[in-house]
SEBALO-935153 format. One line per field, with one value per residue: residue number from 1; residue in one letter; x, y, z of N, C-alpha, C, O, CB in turn. Coordinates in steps of 0.02 Angstrom, whole numbers, always signed. Glycine has a CB too. Layout:
N
k = NUM | ...
r = A | ...
n.c1 = X | ...
n.c2 = Y | ...
n.c3 = Z | ...
ca.c1 = X | ...
ca.c2 = Y | ...
ca.c3 = Z | ...
c.c1 = X | ...
c.c2 = Y | ...
c.c3 = Z | ...
o.c1 = X | ...
o.c2 = Y | ...
o.c3 = Z | ...
cb.c1 = X | ...
cb.c2 = Y | ...
cb.c3 = Z | ...
REM end
This chain:
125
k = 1 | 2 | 3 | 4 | 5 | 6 | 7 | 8 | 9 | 10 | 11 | 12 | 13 | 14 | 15 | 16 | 17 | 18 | 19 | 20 | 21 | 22 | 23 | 24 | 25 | 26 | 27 | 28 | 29 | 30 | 31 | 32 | 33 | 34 | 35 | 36 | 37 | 38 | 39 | 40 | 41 | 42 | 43 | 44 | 45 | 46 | 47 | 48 | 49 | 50 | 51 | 52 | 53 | 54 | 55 | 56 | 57 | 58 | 59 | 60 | 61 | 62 | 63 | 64 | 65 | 66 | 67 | 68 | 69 | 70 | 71 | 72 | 73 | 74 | 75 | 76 | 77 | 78 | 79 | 80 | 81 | 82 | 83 | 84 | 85 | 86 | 87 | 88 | 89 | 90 | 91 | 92 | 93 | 94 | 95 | 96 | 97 | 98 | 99 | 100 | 101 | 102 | 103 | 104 | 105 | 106 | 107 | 108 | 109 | 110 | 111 | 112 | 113 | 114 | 115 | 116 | 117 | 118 | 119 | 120 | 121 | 122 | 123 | 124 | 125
r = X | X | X | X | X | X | X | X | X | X | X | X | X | X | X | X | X | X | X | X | X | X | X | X | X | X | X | X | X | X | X | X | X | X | X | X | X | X | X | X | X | X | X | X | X | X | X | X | X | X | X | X | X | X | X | X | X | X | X | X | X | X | X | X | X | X | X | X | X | X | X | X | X | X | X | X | X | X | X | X | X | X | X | X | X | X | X | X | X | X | X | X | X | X | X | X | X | X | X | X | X | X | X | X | X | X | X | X | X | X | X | X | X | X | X | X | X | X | X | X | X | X | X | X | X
n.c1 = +2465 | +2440 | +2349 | +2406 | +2494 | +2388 | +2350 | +2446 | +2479 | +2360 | +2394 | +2484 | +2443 | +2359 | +2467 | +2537 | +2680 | +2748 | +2861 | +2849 | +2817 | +2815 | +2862 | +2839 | +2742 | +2623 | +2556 | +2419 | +2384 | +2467 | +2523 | +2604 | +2670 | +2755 | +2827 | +2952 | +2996 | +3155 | +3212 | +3294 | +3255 | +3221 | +3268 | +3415 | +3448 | +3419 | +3426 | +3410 | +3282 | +3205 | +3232 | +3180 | +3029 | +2988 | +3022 | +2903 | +2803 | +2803 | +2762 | +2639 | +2556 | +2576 | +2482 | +2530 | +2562 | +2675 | +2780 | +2852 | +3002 | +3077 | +3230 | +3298 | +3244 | +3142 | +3187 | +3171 | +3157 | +3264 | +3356 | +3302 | +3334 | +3476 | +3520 | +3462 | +3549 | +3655 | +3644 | +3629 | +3769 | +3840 | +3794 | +3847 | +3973 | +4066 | +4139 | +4166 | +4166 | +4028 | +3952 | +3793 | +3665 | +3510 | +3355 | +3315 | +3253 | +3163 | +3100 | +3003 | +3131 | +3252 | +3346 | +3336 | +3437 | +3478 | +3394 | +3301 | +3220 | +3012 | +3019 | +3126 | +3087 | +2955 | +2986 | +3032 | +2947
n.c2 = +3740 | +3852 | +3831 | +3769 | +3845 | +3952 | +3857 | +3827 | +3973 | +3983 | +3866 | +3922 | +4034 | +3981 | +3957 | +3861 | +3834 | +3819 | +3780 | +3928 | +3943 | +4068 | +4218 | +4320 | +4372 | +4430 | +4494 | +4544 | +4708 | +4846 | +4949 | +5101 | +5084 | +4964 | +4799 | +4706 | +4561 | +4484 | +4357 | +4181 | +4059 | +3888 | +3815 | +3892 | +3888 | +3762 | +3775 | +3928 | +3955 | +3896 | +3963 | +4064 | +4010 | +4006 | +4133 | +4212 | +4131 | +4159 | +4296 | +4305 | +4236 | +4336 | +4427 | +4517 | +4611 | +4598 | +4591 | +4458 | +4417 | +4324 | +4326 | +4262 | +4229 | +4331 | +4460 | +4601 | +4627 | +4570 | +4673 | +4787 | +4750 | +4760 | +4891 | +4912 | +4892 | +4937 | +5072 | +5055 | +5018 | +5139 | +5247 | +5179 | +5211 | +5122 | +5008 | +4884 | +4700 | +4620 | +4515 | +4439 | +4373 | +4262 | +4279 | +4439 | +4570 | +4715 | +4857 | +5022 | +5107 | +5048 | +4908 | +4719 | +4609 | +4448 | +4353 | +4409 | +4417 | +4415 | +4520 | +4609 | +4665 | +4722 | +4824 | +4899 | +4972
n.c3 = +3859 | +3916 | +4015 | +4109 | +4170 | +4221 | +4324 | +4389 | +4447 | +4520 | +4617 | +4686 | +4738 | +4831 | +4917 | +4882 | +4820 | +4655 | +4519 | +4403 | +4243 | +4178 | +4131 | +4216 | +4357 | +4441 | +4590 | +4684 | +4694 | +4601 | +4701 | +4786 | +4852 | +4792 | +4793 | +4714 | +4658 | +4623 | +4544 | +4510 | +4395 | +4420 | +4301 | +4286 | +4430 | +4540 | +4704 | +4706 | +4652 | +4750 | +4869 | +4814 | +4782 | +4924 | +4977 | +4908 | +4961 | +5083 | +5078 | +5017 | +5116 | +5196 | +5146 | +5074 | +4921 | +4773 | +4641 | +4529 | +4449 | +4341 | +4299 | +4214 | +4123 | +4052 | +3983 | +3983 | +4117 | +4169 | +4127 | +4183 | +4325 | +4310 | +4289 | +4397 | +4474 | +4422 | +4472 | +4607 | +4640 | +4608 | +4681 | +4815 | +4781 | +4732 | +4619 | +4490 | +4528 | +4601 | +4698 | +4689 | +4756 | +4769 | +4791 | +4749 | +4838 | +4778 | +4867 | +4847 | +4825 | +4889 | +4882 | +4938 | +4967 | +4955 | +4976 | +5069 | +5240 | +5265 | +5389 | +5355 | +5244 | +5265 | +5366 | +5266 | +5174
ca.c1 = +2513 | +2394 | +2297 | +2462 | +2501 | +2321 | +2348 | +2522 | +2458 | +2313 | +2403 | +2556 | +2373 | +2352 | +2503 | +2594 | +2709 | +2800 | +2898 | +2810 | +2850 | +2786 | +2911 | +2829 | +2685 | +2591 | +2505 | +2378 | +2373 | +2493 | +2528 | +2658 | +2745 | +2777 | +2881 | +2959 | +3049 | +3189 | +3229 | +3316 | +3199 | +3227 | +3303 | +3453 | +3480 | +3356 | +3432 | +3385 | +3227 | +3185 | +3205 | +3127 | +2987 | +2988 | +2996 | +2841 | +2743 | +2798 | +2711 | +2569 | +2536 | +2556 | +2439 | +2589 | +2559 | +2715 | +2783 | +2886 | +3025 | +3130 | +3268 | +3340 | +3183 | +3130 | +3242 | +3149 | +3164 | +3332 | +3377 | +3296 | +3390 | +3561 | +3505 | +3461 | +3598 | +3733 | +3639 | +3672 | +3823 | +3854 | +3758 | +3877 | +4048 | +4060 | +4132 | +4200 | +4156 | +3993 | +3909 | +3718 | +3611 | +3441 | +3319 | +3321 | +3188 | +3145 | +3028 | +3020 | +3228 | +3289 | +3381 | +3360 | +3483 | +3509 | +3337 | +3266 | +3134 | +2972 | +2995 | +3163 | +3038 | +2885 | +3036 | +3046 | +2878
ca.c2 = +3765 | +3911 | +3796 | +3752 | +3923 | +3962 | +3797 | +3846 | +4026 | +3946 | +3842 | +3983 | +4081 | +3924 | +3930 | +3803 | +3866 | +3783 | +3835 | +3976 | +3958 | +4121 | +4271 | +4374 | +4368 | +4512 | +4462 | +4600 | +4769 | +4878 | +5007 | +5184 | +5038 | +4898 | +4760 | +4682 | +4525 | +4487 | +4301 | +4152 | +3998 | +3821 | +3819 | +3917 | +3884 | +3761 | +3819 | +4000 | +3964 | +3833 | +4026 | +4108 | +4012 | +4014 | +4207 | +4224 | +4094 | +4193 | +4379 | +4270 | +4226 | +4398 | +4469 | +4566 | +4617 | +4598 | +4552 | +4416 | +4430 | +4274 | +4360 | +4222 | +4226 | +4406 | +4514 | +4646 | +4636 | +4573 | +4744 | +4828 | +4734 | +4776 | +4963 | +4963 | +4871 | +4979 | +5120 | +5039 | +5027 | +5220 | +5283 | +5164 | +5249 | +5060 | +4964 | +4816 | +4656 | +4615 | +4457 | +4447 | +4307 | +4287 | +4313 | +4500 | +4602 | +4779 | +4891 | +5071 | +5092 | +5007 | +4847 | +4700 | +4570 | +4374 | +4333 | +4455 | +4414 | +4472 | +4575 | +4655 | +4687 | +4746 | +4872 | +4939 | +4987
ca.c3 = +3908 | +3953 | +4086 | +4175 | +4203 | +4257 | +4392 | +4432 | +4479 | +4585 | +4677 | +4728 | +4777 | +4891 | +4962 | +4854 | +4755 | +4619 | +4450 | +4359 | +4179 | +4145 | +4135 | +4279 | +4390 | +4506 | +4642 | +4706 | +4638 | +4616 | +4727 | +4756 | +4895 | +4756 | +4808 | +4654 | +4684 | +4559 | +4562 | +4456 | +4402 | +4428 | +4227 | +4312 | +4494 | +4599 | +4762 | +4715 | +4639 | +4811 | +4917 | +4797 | +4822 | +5000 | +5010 | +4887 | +5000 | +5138 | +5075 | +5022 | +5160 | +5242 | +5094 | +5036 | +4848 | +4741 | +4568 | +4538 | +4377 | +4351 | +4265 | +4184 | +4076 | +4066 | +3968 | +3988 | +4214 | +4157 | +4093 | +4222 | +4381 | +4294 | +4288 | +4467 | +4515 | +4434 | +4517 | +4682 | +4650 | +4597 | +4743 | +4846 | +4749 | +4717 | +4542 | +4483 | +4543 | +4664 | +4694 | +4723 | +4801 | +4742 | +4767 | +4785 | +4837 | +4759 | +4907 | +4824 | +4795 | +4917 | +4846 | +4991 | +4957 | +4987 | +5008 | +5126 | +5291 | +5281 | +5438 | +5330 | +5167 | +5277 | +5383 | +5196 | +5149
c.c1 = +2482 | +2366 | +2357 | +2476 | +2449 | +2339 | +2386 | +2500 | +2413 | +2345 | +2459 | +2480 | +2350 | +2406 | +2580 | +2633 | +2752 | +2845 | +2857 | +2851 | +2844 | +2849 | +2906 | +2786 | +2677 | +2549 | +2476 | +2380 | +2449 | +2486 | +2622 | +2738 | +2754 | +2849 | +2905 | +3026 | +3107 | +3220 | +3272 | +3282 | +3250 | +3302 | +3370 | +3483 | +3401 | +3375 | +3385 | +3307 | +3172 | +3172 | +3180 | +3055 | +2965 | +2982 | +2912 | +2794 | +2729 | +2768 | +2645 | +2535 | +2521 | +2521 | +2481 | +2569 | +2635 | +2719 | +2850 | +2915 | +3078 | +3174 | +3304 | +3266 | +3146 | +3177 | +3233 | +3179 | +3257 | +3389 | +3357 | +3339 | +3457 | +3555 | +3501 | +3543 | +3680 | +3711 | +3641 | +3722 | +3856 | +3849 | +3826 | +3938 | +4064 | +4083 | +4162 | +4157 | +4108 | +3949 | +3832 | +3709 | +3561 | +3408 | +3325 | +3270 | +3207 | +3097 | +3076 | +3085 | +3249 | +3285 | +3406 | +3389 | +3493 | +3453 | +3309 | +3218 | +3071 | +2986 | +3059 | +3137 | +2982 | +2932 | +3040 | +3000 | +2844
c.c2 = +3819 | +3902 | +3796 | +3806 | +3929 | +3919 | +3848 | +3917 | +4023 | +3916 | +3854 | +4008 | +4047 | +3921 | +3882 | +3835 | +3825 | +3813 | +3842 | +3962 | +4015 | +4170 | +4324 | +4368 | +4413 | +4447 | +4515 | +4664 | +4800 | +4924 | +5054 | +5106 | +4975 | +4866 | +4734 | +4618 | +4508 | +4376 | +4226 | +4103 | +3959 | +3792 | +3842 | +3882 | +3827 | +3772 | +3888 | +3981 | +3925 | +3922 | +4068 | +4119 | +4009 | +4082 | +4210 | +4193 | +4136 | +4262 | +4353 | +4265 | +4289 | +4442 | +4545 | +4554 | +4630 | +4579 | +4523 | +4418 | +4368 | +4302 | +4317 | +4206 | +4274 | +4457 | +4584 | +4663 | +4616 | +4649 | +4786 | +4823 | +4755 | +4826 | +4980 | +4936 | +4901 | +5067 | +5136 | +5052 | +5102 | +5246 | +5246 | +5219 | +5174 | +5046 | +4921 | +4755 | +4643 | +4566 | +4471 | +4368 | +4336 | +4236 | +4389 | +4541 | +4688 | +4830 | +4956 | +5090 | +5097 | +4944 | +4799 | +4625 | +4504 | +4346 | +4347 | +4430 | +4444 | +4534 | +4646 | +4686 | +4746 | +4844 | +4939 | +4979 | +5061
c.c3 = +3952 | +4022 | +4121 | +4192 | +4239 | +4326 | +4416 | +4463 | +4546 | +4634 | +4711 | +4763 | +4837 | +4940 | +4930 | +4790 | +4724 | +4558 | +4424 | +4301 | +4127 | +4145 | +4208 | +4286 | +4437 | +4538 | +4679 | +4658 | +4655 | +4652 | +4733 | +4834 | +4866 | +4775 | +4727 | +4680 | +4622 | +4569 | +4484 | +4445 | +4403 | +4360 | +4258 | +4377 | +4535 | +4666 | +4748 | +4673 | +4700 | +4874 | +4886 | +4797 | +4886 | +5020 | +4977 | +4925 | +5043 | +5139 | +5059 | +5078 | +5202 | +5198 | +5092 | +4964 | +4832 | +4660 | +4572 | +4467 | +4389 | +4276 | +4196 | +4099 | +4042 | +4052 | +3994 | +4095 | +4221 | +4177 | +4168 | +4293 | +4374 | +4308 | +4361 | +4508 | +4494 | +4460 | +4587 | +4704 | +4640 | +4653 | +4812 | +4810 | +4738 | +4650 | +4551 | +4495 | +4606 | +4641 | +4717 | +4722 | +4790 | +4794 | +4788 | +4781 | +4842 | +4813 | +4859 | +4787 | +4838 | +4882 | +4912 | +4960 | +4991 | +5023 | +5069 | +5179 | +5273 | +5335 | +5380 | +5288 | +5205 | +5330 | +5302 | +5165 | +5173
o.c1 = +2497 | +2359 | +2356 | +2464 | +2457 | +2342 | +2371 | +2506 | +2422 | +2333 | +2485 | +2471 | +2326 | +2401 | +2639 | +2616 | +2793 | +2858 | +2817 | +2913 | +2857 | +2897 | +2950 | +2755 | +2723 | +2525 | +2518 | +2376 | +2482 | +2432 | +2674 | +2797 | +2761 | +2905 | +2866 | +3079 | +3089 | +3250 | +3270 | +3262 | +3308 | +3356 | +3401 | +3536 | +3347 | +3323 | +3331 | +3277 | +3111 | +3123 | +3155 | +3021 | +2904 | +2948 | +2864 | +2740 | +2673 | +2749 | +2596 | +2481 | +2470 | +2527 | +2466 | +2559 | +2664 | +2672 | +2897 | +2874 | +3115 | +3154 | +3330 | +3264 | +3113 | +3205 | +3276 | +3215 | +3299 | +3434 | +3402 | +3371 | +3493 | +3589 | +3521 | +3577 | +3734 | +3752 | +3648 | +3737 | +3905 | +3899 | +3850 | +3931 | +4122 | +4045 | +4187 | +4103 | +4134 | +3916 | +3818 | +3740 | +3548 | +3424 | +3341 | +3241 | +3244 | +3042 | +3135 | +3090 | +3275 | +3233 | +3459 | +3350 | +3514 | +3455 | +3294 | +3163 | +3073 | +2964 | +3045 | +3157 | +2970 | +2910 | +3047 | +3021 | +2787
o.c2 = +3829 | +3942 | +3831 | +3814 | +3912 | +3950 | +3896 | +3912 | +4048 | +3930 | +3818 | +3993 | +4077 | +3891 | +3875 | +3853 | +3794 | +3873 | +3798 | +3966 | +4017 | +4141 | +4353 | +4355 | +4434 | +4392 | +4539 | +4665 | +4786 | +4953 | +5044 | +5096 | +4927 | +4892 | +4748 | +4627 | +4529 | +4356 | +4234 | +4086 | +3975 | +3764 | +3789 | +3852 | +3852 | +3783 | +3896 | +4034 | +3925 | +3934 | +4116 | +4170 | +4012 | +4098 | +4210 | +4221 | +4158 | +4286 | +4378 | +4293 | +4298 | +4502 | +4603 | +4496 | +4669 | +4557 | +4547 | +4420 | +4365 | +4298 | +4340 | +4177 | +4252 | +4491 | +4617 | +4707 | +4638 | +4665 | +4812 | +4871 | +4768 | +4834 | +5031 | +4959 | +4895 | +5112 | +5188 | +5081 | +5115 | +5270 | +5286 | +5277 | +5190 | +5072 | +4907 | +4760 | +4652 | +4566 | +4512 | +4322 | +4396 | +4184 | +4401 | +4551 | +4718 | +4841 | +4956 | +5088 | +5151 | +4925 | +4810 | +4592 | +4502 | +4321 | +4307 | +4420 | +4505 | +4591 | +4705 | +4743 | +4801 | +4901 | +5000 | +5023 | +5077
o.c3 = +4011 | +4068 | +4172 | +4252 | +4297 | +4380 | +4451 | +4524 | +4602 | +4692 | +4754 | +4822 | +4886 | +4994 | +4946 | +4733 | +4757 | +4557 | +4409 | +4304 | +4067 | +4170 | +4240 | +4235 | +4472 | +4524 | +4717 | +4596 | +4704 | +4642 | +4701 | +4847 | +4904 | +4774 | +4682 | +4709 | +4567 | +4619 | +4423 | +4500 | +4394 | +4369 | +4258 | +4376 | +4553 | +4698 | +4777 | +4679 | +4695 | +4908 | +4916 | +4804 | +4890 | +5069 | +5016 | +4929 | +5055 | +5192 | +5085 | +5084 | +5234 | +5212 | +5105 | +4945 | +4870 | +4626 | +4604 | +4421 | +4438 | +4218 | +4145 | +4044 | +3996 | +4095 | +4021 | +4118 | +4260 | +4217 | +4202 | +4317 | +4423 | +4358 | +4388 | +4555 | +4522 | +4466 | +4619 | +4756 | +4675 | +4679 | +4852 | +4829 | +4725 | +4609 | +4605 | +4467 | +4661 | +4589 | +4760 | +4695 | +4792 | +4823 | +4847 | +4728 | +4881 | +4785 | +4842 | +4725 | +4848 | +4856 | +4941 | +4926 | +5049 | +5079 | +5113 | +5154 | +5264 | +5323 | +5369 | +5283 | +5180 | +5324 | +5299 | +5128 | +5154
cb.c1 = +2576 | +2331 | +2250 | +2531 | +2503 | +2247 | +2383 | +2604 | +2428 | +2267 | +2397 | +2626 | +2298 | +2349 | +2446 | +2552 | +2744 | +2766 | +2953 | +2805 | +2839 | +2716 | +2899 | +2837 | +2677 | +2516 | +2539 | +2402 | +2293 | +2507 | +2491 | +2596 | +2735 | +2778 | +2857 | +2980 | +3017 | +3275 | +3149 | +3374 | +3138 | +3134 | +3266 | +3430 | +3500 | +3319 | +3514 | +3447 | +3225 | +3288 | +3250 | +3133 | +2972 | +3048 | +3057 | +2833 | +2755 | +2854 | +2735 | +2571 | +2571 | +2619 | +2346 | +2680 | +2505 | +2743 | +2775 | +2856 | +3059 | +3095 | +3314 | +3369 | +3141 | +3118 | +3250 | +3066 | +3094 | +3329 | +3321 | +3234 | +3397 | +3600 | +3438 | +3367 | +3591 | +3789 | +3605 | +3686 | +3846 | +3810 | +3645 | +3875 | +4115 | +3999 | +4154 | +4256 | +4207 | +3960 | +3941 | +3649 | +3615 | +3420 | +3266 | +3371 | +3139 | +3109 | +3009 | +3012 | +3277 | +3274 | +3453 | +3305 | +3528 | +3577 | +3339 | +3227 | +3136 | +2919 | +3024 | +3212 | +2978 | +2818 | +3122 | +3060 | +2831
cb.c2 = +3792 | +3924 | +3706 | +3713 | +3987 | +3930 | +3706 | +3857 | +4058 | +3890 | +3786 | +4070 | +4088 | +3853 | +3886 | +3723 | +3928 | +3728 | +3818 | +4060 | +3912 | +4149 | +4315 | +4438 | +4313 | +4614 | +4412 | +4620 | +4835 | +4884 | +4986 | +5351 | +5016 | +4912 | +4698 | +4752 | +4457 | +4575 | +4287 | +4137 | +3980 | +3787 | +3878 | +3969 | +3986 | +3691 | +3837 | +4072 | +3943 | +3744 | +4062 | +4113 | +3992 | +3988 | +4289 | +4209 | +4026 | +4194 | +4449 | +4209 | +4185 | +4439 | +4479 | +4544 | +4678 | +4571 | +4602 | +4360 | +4518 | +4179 | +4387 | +4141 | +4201 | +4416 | +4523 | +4634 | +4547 | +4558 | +4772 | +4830 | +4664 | +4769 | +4982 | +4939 | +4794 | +4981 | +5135 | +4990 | +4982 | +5261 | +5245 | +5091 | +5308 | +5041 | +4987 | +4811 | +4638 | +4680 | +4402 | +4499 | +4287 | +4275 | +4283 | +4534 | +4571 | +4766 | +4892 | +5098 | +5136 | +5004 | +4875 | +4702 | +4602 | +4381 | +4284 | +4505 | +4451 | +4443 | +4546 | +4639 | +4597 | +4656 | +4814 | +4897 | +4926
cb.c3 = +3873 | +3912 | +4084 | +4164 | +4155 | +4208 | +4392 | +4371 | +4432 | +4566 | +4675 | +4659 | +4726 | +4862 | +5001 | +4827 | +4764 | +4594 | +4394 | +4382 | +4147 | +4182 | +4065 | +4283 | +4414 | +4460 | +4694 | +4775 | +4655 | +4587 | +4799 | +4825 | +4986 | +4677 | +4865 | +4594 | +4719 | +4563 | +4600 | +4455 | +4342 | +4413 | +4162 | +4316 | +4533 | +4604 | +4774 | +4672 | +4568 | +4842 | +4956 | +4756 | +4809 | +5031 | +4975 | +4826 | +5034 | +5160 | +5003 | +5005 | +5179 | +5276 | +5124 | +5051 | +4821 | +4777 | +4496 | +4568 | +4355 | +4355 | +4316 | +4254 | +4104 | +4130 | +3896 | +3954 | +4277 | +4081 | +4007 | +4225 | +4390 | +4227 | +4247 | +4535 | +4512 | +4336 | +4506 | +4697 | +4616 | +4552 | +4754 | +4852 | +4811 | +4727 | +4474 | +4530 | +4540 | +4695 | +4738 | +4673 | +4891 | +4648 | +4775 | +4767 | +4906 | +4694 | +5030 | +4866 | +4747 | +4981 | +4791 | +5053 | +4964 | +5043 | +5010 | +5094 | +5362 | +5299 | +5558 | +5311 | +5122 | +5349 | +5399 | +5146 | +5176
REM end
């Protein structure tokens, strides 16, 4: 199973992206302006995992470094999305009931929502 990962990584690095069965993937280095995308796999939603790959192609392509957490797989990025997202909501005065659309992208703490543009992500940075 090790090799298919290995491919599957290669050929998102190409351009082609398909379902990661991994829990989370970086792409470049980290840095202090980490994008972090938060997304649902294929297993879950293939709409939202169809724009999830489509944004990741799309920072690929603009040699944007990010990390990619398919939540639905990833307790751990799980945990952490809930955390930022009831600190969204605080900071708003906000409770109860709020829908999200994935994929959602993390720049610094800002929280961009409903599958973001590059130009809205790179605005963020």
């Amino acid at each position: 199973m090790n090799q298919y990962k290995w491919l599957l990584i290669a050929l998102g690095s190409a351009g082609v992206v398909g379902v990661y069965h991994g829990q989370s993937r970086s792409v470049g280095t980290a840095t202090t302006d980490a994008i972090t995308v938060y997304a649902i796999s294929r297993q879950s939603c293939t709409l939202e995992q169809q724009k999830a790959d489509q944004l990741v192609a799309e920072l690929e392509r603009a040699g944007v470094n990010y990390t990619l957490h398919y939540l639905d797989q990833d307790k751990k990025a799980e945990a952490e999305f809930s955390q930022k997202i009831i600190e969204f909501l605080q900071k708003r005065g906000t409770s109860g009931n709020f829908t999200v659309r994935f994929p959602v992208v993390a720049v610094r703490e800002t929280l961009l929502f409903n599958s973001p543009s590059l130009a809205q992500i790179q605005k963020h940075q």
